[in-house]
N, CA, C and O atoms as a MOPAC input file, in Angstrom:
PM7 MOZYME 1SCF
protein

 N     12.67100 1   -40.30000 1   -87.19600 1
 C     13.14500 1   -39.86200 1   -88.49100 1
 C     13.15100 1   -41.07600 1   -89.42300 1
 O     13.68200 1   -42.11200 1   -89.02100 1
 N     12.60300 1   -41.02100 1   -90.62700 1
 C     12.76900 1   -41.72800 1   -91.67700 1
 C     13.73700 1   -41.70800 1   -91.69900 1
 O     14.54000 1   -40.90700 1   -91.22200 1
 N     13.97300 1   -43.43900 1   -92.79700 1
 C     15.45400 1   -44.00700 1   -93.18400 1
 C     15.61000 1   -43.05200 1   -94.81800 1
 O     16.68800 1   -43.00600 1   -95.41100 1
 N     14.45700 1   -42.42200 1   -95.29600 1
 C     14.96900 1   -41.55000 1   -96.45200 1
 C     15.40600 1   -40.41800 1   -95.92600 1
 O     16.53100 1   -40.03700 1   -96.25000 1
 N     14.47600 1   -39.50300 1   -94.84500 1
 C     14.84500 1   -38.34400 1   -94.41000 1
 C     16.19700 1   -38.43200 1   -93.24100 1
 O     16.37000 1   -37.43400 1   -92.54200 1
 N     17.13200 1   -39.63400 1   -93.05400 1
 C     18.22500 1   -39.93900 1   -92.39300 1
 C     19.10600 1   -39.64500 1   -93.79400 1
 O     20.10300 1   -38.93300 1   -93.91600 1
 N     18.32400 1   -40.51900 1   -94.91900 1
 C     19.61700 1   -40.66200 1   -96.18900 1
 C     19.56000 1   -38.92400 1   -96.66800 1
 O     20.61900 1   -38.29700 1   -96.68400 1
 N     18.92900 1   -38.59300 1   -96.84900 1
 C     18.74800 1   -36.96800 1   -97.64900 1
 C     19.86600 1   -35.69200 1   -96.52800 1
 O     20.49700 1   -34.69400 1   -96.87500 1
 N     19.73200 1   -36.17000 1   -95.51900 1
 C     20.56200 1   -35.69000 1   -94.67200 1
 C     21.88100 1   -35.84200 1   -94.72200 1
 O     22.86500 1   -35.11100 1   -94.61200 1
 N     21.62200 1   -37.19800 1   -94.95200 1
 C     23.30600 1   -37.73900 1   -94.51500 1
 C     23.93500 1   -37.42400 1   -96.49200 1
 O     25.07500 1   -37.86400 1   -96.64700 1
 N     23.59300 1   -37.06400 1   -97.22000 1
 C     23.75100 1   -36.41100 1   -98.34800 1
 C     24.22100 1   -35.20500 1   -98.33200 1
 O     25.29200 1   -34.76000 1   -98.74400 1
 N     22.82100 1   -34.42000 1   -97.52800 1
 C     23.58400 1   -32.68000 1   -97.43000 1
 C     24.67500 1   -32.84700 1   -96.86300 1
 O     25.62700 1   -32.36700 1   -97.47900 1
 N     24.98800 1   -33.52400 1   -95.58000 1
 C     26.35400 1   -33.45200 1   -95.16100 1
 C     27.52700 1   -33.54500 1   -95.89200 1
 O     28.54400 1   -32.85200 1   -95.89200 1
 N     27.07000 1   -34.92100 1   -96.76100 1
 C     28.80000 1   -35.01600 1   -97.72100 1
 C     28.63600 1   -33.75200 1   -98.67100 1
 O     29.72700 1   -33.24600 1   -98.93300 1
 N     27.56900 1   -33.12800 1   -99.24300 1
 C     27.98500 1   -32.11200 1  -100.15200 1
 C     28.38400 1   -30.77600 1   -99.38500 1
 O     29.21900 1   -30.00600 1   -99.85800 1
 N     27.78400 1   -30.56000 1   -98.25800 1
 C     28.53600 1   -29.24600 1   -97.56300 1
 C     29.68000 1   -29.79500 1   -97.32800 1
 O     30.66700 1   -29.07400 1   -97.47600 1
 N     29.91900 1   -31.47900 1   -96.82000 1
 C     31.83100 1   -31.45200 1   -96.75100 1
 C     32.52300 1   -30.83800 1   -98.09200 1
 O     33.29000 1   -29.88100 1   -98.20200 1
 N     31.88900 1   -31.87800 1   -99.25200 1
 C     32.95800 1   -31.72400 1  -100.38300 1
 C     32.74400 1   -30.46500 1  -100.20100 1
 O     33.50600 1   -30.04500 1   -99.33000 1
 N     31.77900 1   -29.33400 1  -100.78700 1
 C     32.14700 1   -27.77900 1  -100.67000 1
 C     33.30400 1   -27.20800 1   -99.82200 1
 O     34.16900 1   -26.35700 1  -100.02900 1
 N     32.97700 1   -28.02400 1   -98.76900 1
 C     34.18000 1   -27.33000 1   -97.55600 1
 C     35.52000 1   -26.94200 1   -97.97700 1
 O     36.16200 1   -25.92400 1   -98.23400 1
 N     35.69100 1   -28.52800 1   -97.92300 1
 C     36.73500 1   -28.81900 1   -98.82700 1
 C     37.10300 1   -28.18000 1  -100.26800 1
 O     38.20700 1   -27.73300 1  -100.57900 1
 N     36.29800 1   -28.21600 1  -100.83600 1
 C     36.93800 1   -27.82200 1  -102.14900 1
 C     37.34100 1   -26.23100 1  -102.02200 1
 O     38.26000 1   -25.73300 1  -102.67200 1
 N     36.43200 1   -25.42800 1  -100.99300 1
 C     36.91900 1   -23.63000 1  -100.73900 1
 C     37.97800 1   -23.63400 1   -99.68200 1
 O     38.53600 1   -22.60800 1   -99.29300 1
 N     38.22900 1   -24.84700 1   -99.23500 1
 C     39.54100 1   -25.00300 1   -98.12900 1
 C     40.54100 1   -25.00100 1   -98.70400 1
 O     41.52000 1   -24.47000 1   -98.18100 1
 N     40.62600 1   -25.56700 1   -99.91500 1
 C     41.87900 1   -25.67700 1  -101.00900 1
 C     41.91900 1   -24.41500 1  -101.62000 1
 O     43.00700 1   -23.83900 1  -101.60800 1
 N     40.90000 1   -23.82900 1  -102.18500 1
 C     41.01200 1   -22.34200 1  -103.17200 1
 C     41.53800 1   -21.23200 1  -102.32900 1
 O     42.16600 1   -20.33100 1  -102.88500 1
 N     41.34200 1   -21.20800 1  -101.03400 1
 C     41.55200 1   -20.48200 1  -100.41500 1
 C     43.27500 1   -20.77100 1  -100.20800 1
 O     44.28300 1   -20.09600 1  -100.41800 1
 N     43.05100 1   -21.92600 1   -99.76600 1
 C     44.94100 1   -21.81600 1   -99.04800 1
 C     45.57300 1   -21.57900 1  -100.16000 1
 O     46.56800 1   -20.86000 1  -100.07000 1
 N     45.13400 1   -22.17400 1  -101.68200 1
 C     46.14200 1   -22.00100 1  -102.84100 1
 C     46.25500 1   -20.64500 1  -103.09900 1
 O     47.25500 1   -20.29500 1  -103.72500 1
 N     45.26100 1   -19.59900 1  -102.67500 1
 C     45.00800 1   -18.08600 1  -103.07100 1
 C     45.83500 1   -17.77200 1  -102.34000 1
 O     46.83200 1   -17.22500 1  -102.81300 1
 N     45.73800 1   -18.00000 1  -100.88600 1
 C     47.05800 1   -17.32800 1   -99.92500 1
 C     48.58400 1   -17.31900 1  -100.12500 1
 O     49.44900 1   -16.45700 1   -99.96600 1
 N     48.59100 1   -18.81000 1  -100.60100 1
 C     50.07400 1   -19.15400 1  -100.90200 1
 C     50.83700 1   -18.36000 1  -102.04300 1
 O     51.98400 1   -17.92500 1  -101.93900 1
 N     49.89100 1   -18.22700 1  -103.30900 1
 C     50.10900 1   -17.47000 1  -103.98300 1
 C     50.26300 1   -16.06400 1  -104.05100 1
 O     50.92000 1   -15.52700 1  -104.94300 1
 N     49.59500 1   -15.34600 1  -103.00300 1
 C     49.46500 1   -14.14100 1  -102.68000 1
 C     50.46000 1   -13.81500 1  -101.90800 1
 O     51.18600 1   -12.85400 1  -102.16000 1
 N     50.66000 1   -14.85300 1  -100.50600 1
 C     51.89100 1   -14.06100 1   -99.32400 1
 C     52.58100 1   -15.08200 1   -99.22400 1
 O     53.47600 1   -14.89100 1   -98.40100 1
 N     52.60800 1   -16.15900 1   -99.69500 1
 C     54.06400 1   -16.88600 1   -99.43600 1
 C     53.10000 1   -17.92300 1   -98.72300 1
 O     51.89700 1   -17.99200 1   -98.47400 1
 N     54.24000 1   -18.70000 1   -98.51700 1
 C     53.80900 1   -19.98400 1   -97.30500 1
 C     53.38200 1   -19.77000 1   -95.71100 1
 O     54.02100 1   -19.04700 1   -94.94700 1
 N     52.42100 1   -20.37800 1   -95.41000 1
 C     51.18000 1   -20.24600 1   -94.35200 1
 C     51.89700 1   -20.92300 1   -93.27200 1
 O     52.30300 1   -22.08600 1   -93.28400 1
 N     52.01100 1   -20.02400 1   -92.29800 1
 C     52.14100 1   -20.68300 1   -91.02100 1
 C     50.87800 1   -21.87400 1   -89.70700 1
 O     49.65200 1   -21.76100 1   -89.69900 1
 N     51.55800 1   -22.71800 1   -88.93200 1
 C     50.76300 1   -23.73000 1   -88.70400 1
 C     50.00000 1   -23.13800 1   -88.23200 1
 O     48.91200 1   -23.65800 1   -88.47700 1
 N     49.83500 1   -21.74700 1   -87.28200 1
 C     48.32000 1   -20.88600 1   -87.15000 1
 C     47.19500 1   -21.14100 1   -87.82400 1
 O     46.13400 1   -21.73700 1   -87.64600 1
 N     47.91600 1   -20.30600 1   -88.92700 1
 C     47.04200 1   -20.01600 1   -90.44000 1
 C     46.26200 1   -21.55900 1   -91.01200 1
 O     45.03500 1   -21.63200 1   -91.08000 1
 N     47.02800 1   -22.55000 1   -91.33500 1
 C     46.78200 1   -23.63900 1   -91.59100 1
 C     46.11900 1   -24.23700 1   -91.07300 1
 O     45.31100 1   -24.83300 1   -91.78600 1
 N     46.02100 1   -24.47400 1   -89.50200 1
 C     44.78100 1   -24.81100 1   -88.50500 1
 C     43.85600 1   -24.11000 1   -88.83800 1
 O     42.95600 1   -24.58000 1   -89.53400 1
 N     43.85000 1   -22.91500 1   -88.45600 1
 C     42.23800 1   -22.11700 1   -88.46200 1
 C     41.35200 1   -22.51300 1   -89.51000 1
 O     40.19100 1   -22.87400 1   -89.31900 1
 N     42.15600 1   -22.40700 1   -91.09400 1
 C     41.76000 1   -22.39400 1   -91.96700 1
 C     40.82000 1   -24.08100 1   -91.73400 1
 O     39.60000 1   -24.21700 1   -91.82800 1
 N     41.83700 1   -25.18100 1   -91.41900 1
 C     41.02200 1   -26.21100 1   -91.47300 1
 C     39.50400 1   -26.76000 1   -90.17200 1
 O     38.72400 1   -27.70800 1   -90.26400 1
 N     39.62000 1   -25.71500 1   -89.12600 1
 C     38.90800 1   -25.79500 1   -88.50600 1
 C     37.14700 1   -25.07900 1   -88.59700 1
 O     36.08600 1   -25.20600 1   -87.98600 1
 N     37.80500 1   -24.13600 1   -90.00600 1
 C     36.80000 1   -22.94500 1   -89.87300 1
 C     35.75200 1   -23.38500 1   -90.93800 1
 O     36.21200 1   -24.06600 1   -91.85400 1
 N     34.21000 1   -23.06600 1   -90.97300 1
 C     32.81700 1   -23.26900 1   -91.64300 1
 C     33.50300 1   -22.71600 1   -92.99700 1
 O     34.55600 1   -22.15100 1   -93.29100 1
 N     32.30800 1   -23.19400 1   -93.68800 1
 C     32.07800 1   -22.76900 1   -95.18600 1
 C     31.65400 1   -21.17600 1   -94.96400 1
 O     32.19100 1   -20.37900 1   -95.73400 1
 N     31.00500 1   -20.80500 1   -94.26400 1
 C     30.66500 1   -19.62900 1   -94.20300 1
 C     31.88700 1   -18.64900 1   -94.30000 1
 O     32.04900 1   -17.69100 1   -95.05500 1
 N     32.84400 1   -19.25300 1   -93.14700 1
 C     34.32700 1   -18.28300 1   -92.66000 1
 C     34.98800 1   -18.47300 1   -94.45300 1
 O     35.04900 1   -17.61900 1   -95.33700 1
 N     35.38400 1   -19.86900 1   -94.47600 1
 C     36.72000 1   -19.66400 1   -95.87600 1
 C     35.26000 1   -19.14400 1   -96.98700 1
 O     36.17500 1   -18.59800 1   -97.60300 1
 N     34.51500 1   -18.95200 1   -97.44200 1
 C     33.86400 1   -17.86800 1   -98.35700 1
 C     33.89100 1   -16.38400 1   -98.15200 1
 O     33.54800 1   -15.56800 1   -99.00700 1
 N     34.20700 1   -16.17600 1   -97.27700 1
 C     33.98100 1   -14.58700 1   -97.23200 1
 C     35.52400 1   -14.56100 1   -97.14500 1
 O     36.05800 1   -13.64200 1   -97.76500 1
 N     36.45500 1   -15.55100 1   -96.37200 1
 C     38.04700 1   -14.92500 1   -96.37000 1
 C     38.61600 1   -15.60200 1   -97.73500 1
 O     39.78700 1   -15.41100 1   -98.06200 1
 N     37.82000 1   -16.32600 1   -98.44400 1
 C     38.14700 1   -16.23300 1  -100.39300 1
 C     37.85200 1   -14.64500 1  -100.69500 1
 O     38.59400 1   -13.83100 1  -101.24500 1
 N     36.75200 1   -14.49400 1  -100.25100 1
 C     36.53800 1   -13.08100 1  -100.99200 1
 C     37.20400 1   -12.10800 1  -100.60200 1
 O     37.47400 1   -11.19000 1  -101.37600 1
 N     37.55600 1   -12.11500 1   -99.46700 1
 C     38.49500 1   -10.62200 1   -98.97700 1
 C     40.04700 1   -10.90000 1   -99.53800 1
 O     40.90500 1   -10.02600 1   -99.65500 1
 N     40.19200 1   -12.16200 1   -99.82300 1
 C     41.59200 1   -12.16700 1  -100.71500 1
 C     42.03100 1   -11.09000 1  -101.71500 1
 O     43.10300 1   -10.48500 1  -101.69500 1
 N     41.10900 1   -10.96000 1  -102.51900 1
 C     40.98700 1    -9.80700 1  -103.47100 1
 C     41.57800 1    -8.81700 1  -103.21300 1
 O     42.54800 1    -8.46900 1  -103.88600 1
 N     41.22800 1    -8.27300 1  -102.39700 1
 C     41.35300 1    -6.54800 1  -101.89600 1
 C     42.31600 1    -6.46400 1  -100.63700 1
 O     42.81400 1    -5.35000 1  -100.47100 1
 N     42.71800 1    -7.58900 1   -99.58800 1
 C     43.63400 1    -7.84000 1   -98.50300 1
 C     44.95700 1    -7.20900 1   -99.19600 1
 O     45.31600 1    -7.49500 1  -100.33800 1
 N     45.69300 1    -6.22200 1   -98.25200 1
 C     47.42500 1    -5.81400 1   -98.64900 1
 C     47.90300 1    -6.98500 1   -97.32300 1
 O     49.02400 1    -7.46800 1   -97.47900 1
 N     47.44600 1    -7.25400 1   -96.58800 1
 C     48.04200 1    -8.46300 1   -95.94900 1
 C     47.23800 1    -9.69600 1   -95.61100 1
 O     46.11100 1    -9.70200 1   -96.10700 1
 N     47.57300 1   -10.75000 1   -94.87000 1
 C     46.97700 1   -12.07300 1   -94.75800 1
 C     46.55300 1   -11.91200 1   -93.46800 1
 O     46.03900 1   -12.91600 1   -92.97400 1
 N     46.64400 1   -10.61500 1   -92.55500 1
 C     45.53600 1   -10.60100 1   -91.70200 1
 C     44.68600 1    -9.66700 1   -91.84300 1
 O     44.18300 1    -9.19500 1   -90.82400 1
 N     44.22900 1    -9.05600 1   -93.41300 1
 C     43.27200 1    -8.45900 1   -93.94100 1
 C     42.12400 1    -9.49400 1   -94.22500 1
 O     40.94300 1    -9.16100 1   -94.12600 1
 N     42.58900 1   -11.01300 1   -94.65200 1
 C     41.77800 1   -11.93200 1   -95.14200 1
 C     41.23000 1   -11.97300 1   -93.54700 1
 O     40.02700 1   -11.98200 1   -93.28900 1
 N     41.97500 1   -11.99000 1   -92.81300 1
 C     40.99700 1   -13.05300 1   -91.16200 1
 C     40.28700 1   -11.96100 1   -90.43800 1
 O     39.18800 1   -12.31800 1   -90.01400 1
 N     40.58000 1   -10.85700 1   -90.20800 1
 C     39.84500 1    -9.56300 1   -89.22300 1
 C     38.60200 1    -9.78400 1   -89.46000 1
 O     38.23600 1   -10.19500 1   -90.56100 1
 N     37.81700 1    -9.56100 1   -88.53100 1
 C     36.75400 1   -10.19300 1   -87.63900 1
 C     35.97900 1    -8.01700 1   -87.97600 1
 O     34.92300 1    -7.65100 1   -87.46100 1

């Protein structure tokens, strides 16, 4: 592997982190606001889980009557 195609990589990574991150925050601030304060469950998963997981459980925030409407599988 090239030392550019190492750097272009090692790029996507920090921008899928920052993304991560930045829908890791929208999300927990959506919850908090919605059901109250998050138990250390909730709080783990959330920080363990892909961009893929906290985007779709941002989006089911919307329409969830509870906070295990956001996580159901």
């Amino acid at each position: 592997m090239s030392t550019h195609a190492i750097v272009q990589q090692w790029e996507r990574e920090l921008l899928e982190k920052g993304r991560g991150e930045g829908v890791r925050d929208v999300l927990t601030r959506l919850l908090r606001a919605r059901f109250g304060p998050l138990d250390a469950a909730t709080e783990s998963r959330i920080a363990k889980a892909t961009v893929g997981e906290l985007e779709r459980w941002t989006e089911r925030v919307i329409v969830a009557v509870g906070i295990d409407d956001v996580f159901k599988e």
